[in-house]
VOMAR-230399 format. One record per residue (C-alpha): x, y, z; residue in one letter. Coordinates in steps of 0.02 Angstrom, whole numbers, plus 50000, padded with zeros to 5 digits. Layout:
BEGIN
XYZA
...
//
This chain:
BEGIN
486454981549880X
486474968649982X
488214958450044X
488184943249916X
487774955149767X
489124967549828X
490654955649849X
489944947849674X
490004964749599X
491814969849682X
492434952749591X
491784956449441X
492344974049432X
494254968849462X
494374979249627X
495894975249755X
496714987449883X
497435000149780X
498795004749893X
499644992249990X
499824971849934X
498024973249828X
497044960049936X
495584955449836X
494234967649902X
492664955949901X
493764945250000X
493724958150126X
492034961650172X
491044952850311X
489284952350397X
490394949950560X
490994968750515X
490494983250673X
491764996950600X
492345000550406X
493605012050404X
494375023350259X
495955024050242X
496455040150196X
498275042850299X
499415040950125X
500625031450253X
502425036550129X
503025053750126X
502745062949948X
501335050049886X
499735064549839X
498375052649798X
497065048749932X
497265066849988X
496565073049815X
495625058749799X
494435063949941X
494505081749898X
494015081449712X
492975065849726X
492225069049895X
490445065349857X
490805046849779X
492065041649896X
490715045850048X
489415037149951X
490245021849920X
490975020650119X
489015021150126X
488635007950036X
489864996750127X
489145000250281X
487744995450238X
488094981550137X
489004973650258X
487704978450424X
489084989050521X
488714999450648X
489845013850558X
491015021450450X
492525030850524X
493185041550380X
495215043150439X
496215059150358X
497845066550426X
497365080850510X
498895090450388X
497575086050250X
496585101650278X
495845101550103X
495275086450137X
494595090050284X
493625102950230X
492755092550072X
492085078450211X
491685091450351X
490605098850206X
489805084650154X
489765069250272X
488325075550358X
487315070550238X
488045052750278X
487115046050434X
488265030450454X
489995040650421X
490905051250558X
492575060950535X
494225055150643X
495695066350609X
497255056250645X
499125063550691X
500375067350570X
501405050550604X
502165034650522X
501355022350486X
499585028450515X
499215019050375X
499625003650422X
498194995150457X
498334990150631X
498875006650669X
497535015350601X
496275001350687X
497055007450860X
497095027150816X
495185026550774X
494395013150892X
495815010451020X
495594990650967X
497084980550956X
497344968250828X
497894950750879X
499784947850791X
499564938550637X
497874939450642X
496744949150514X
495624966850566X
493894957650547X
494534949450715X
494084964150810X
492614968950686X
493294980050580X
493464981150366X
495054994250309X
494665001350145X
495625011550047X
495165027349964X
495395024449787X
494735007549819X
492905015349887X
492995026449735X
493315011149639X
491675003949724X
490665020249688X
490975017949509X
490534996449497X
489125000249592X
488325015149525X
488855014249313X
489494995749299X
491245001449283X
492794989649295X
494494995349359X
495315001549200X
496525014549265X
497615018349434X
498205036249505X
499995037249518X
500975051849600X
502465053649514X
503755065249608X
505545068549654X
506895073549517X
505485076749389X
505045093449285X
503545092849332X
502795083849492X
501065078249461X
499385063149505X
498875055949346X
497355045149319X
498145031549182X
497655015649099X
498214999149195X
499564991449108X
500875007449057X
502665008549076X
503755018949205X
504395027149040X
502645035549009X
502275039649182X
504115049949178X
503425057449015X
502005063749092X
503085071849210X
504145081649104X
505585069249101X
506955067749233X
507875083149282X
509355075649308X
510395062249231X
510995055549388X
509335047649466X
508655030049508X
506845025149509X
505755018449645X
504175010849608X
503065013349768X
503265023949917X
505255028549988X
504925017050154X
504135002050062X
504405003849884X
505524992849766X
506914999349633X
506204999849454X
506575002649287X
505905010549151X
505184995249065X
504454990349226X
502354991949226X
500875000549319X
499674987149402X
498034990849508X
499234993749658X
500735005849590X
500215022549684X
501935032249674X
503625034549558X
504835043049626X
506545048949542X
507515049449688X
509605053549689X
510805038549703X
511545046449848X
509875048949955X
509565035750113X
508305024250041X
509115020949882X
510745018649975X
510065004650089X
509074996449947X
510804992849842X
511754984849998X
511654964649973X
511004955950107X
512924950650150X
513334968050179X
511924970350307X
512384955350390X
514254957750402X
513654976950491X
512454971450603X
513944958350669X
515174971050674X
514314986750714X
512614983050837X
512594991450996X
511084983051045X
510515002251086X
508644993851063X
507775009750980X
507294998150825X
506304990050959X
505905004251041X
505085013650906X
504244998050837X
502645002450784X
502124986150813X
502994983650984X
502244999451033X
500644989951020X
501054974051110X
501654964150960X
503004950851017X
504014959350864X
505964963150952X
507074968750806X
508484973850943X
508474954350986X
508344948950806X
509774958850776X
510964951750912X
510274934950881X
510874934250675X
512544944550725X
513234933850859X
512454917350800X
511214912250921X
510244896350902X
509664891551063X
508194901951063X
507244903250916X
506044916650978X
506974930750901X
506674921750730X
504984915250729X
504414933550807X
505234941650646X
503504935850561X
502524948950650X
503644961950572X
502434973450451X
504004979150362X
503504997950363X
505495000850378X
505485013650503X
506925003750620X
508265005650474X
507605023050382X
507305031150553X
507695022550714X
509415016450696X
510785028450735X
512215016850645X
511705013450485X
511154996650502X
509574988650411X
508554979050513X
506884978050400X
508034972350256X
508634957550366X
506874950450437X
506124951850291X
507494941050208X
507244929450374X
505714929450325X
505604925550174X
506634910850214X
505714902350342X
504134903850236X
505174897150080X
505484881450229X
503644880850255X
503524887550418X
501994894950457X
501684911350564X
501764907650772X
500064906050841X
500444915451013X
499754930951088X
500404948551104X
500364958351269X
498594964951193X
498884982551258X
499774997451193X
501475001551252X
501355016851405X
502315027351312X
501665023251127X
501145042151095X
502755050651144X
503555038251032X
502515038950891X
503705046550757X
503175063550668X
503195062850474X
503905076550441X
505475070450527X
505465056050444X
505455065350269X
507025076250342X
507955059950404X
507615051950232X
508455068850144X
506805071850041X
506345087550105X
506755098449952X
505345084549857X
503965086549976X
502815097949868X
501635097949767X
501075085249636X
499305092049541X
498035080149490X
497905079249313X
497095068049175X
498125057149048X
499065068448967X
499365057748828X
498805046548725X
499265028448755X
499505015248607X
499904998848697X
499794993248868X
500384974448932X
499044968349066X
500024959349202X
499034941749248X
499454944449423X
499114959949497X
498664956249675X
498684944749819X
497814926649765X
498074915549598X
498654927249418X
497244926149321X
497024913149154X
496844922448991X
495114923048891X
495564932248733X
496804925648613X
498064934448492X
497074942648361X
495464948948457X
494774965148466X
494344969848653X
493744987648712X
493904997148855X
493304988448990X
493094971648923X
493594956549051X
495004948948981X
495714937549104X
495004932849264X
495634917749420X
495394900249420X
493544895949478X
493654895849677X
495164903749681X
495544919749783X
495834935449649X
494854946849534X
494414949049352X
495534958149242X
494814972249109X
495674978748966X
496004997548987X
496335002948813X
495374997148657X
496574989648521X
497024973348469X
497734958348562X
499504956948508X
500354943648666X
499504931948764X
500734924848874X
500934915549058X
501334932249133X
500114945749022X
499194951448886X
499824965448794X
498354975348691X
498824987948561X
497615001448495X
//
């Protein structure tokens, strides 16, 4: 399949990133493309799903990195695993030489290796430009339930209709389930036996990036983890201080120690990115540099200077990405300046082991096991959020009243617009049409 009918066919099919923002994946690909490389690092503690992913669906996953190779002209396809995924390992080292464009690139145990312009420098030692995109340096970043995703368009003409979810923590049962796009929290807690406890709060997403959630709250094309977590444990603690209370800490308490800065993943790679000096910038008022600010755009937000690196409590992430936030809210747009453009000296004795990072994040006790399993259930309604990824929400074309089967393109962006098509992943009637989603009941 050539590029044009490929990035057509990714469109159609609904496919975005199923594991970070959910960047429209046609969007992605490139003729200008050397490298395409699979993401399979998992990047948050206690998330299961790429891991299994690539074991038990080895052969399509392979395939489809294939097929955007060669779609796109690139010279290869690095296929990146943890080296603690040894099942994984095993499936690909069994298979991929069958794959003449794919090679194998084990990466270390560390976080983020999944964020993107990590994993670009762990695998081809290029370095990113800040704020600029991977096909700068010639490389795609694919994720693994995305290829699989592909695979399936590709091969059967079949639209994204369901999302694996690891759900994990103070459940009965830990498990992956493959469900229809559009449940609630509620049914993916069902699935796991219920809570265990009544004393629990719910995070939607990963324990470094994810958001607080409720039950009512619903799975899109990017939700890849619940987790039940206790009230008490350090990333449910820092998510319920108000900004205030961050602020009035980082005046009172900063020691301008500079491990946030030193442990930047970011810094580590020459990124102008200085929490240390955004920190003693907002806490003693500074406003005759603005450096410190503008540089908090090249933050990625991955969280490890508050969950990891800071030794007082304070929450650096929290505050840049509300600083953020606001300058983008003012319309200021992201510094065009360069980085150092080389990796820090001492970036691999810094790198920070994940298994520490699940120890210093007190989740040590839910670090096991969660097996892959079908829907366990059968599901009666589902409501179809309109916007489910980065770009324009999608315009409705059913109306209240229609009959629509599994599938069936329901919604999909405004012509020209960056986004997908949406698909309705139960059969049923359409019972809501609204600005924000469809709901479909069987």
């Amino acid at each position: 399949m050539n590029l044009v009918d490929m990035k057509k066919a990714l469109f159609d099919g609904g496919i975005v990133g199923a594991g970070g923002a959910g960047f429209p994946t046609y969007a992605k690909l490139s003729d200008q493309a050397e490298t395409v490389i699979l993401n399979c690092a998992e990047c948050e503690p206690l998330i299961k799903v790429d891991r299994q992913l690539m074991t038990d669906h080895v052969i399509e996953v392979l395939s489809g990195m294939q097929m955007l190779v060669e779609a796109m002209g690139a010279k290869e396809g690095i296929i990146a695993v943890k080296k603690s995924y040894t099942a994984s390992i095993e499936a690909i080292n069994s298979n991929i030489g069958s794959y003449k464009s794919l090679r194998l690139h084990i990466l270390p145990d560390i976080y983020p290796a999944g964020d993107e312009v990590v994993l670009i420098y762990e695998t081809t030692k290029k370095i990113v430009p800040q704020g600029k995109i991977p096909i700068m340096v010639g490389c795609v970043v694919v994720n693994v339930e995305t290829v699989l995703n592909t695979y399936n368009k590709v091969t059967s003409d079949t639209n994204v209709v369901s999302k694996f979810v690891t759900v994990a923590g103070l459940v009965n049962h830990p498990v992956t389930v493959e469900v229809p796009v559009g449940i609630t929290v509620k049914d993916l807690i069902d699935m796991a036996g219920g809570v265990s406890t009544e004393e629990h709060v719910l995070l939607m997403g990963g324990p470094m990036t994810g958001r607080i959630c409720s039950q009512n709250d619903i799975v899109t094309k990017t939700t890849k983890a619940l987790l039940v977590l206790p009230p008490t444990c350090p990333p449910i603690e820092k998510r319920q201080r108000t900004i205030k209370h961050n602020l009035r800490n980082a005046m009172s308490v900063c020691s301008q120690c500079s491990m946030c800065t030193t442990l930047c993943p970011r810094n580590l790679l020459g990124q102008s990115i200085k929490p240390h000096e955004f920190m003693r910038a907002i806490a003693n008022g500074i406003t005759d540099n603005v450096e410190p600010y503008l540089n908090s755009f090249f933050c990625c937000s991955c969280g490890l200077c508050e969950m990891y690196s800071c030794h007082q409590d304070l929450s650096p992430r929290r505050l840049l990405d509300e600083y953020k936030g606001r300058l983008r809210a003012k319309g200021v747009k992201i510094p065009d300046k360069q980085g150092k453009g080389v990796a820090d000296s001492m970036r691999e004795e810094r790198r920070v082991p994940e298994h520490r990072l699940v120890n210093r994040l007190g989740l040590h006790s839910f670090d096991i096991p969660a097996p892959m399993s079908g829907c366990p259930k059968e599901i009666q309604e589902v409501k179809l959020m309109l916007r489910q990824n980065i770009g324009a929400p999608c315009v409705p074309a059913v109306k209240v009243g229609d009959t629509v089967t599994v599938g069936q393109q329901v919604a999909a962006p405004p012509e020209g617009a960056l986004g997908t098509c949406l698909h309705a992943s139960i059969a049923g009637k359409v019972t809501a049409v609204t600005d924000n989603y469809i709901s479909v009941h069987a």
